[in-house]
N, C-alpha and C positions, 0 to 999 in steps of 0.2 A: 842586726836589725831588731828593734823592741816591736813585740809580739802584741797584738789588740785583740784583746780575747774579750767576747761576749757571752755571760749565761743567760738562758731564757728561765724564767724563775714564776712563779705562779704562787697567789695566793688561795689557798682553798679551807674547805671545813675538816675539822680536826679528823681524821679517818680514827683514830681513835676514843673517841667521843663515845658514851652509852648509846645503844641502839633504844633505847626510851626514850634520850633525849631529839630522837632525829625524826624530823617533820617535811611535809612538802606541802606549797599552796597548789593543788590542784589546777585552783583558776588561774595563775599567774605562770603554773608549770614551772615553779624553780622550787628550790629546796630554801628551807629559811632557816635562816644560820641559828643555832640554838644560846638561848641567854647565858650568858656566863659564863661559856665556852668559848675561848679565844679563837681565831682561825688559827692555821701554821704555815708556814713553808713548805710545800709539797714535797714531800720526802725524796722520790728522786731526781727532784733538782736542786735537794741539798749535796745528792752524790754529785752531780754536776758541778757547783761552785766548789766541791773540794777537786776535782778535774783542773778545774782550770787555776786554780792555787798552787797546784803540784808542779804543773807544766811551767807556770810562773815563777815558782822553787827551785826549780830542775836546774844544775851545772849548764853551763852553757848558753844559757838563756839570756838575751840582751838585758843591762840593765834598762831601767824605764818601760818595760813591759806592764801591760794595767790589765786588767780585770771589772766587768764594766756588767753589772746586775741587769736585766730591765724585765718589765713586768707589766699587765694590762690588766684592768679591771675598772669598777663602776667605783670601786671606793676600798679603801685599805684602811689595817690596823699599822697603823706606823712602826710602832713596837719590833710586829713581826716581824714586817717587810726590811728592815736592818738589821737582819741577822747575819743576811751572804756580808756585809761591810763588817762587821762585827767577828766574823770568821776572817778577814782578809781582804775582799773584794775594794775595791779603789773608789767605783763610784754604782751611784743607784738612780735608775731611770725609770720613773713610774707613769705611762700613760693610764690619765684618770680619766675619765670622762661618763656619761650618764649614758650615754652613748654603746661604751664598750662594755655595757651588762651582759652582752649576749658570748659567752662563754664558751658555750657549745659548743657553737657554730665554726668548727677545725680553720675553712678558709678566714671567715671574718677575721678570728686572730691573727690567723701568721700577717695578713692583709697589714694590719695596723701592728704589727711588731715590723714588717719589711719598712714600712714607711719611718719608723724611729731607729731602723739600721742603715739607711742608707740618710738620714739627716744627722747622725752622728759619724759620717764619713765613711762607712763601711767595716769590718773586723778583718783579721788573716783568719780566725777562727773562731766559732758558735758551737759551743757545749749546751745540750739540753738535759734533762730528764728522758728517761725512754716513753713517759705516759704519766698522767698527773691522778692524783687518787678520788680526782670528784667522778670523770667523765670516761677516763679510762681507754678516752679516743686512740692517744700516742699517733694524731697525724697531725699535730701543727710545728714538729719540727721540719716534716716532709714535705708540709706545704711550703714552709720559709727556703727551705733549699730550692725547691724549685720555681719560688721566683725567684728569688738571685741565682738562679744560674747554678748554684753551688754543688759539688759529691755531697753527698750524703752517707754516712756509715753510721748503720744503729747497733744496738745492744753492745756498746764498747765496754771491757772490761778494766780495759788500762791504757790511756792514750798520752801519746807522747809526740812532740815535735824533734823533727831532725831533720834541719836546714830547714830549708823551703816546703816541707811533706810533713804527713803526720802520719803516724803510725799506730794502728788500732790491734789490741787484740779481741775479736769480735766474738760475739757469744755465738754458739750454735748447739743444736738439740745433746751431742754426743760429744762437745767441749770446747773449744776455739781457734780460729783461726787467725793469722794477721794479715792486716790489709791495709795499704797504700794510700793514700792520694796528695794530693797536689795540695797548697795554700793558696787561697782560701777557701775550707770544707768548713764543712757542719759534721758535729759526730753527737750522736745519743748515748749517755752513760746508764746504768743498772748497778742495783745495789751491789753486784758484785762487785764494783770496784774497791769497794771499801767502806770501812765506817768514817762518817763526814766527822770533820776535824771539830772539837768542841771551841764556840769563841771563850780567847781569853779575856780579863779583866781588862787587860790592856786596851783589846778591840774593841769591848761594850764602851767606854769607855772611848776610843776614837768614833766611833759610833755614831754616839748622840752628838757628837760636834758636827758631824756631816748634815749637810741639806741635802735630800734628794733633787735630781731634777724632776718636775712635775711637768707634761705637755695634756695639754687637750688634746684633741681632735682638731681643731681650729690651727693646731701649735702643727700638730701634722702635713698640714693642707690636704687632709683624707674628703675627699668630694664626697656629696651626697649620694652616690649610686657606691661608693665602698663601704658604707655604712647601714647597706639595706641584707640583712639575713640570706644568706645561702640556703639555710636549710628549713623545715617547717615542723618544727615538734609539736606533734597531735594531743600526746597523753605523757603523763609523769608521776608515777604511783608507787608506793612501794607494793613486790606482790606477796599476795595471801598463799596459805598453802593449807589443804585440807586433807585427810585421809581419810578412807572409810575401810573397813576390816571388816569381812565377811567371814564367817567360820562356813567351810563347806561339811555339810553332814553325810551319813552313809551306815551302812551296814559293817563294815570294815575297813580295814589299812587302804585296800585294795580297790573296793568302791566311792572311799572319798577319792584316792588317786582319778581313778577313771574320770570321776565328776569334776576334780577339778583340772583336766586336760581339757574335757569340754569345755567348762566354762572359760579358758583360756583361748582355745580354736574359736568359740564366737567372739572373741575380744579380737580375734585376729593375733593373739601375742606368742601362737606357734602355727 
């Protein structure tokens, strides 16, 4: 049976970008992408499209097995967003909308990535990122799982299908375990998996021949009450950081010691 493999993929601001160059509008509470600096493909769910290209690779694997991008935001750099096809992936699915600006907001997305996996027919399997490098949430693959019903395995290090099951070796504090489940799951990848495969000339190249599919919200049928914020972000700032250095004085070694336990005991910090 050919395999319908979904990455969730995300366009974000370059995490490498000069910390000069990085800005936030206070009153609009987002971050404003910096001139002249491209966004990118959120680093680990470039690990992710290379997941799901290996398992697509892998002996065994029914021919006609596909590989199928998709991506949510207010507005894309085309460029980038054809990198996972450029590496390999079969097709790319961008919901756009003015709409889907709010980012943050962990339910909103999976909300409207559930509704363009289930009008693209459903997957055996969804390969994420473990956590994307604007927000740092790492709960919108959790959410996607559990509206469709799906296991969920995160921090995978190497995932593989056999038969009907995939098989994860999953990260933990002291090294890894393997775990089970059934098709169709959801599994989160981490850089340990590996270094994501560089696109060939070849794939740039098949690349720009491709059209993404593009859906609204409209294209969704996402009602008006899926489209209203979950959550209420108050403040968004970068923060300050000040020190102040006190020399404590004394007679000797011994009575700055003393003086400065005191002055320690009224701080509460022994």
């Amino acid at each position: 049976m050919a395999l319908k493999i979904a990455v969730l993929v995300k366009q974000v601001v370059d995490p490498e970008m000069p910390a000069a160059a990085f800005r936030i509008d206070p009153g609009a509470k987002r971050v404003v992408p910096p001139p002249n600096i491209p966004p990118v493909v959120n680093g680990f769910d470039e690990n992710a499209v290379e997941a799901a290209l290996r398992i697509k690779d892998a002996p065994g694997v029914a021919q006609g097995s596909t590989v199928t991008a998709i991506s949510m935001g207010a507005t894309f750099a085309l460029d980038v967003m054809k990198k996972p096809l450029s590496m390999g992936a079969d097709e790319l699915v961008l919901l756009q909308d003015n709409a889907f600006d709010n980012t943050a907001d962990s339910f909103f997305t999976a909300q409207v990535l559930v509704a363009a996996i289930k009008k693209l027919g459903g997957f055996d399997l969804i390969i994420c990122g473990r956590q994307a490098s604007d927000w740092d949430n790492a709960q919108v693959p959790l959410g996607v799982a559990e509206l469709l019903g799906l296991a969920c395995v995160a921090l995978g290090k190497k995932v593989e299908v056999q038969g009907a099951k995939i098989v994860v070796e999953r990260l933990i504090p002291d090294g890894y375990e393997v775990v089970e489940a059934s098709l169709p799951a959801l599994v989160t990848v981490s850089n340990e998996l590996g270094q994501p495969r560089y696109p060939t000339l070849r794939g740039i190249m098949a690349a720009t021949r491709k059209r993404p599919t593009i859906w609204s919200a409209a294209d969704l049928g996402l009602q008006p009450a899926q489209l209203q914020p979950q959550i209420t972000l108050h403040s968004l700032f970068v923060p300050t950081r000040s020190k102040v250095c006190e020399f404590v004085e004394g007679d000797d070694e011994a009575d700055r010691g003393r003086k400065l336990a005191l002055k320690l005991r009224e701080a509460k910090l022994i």
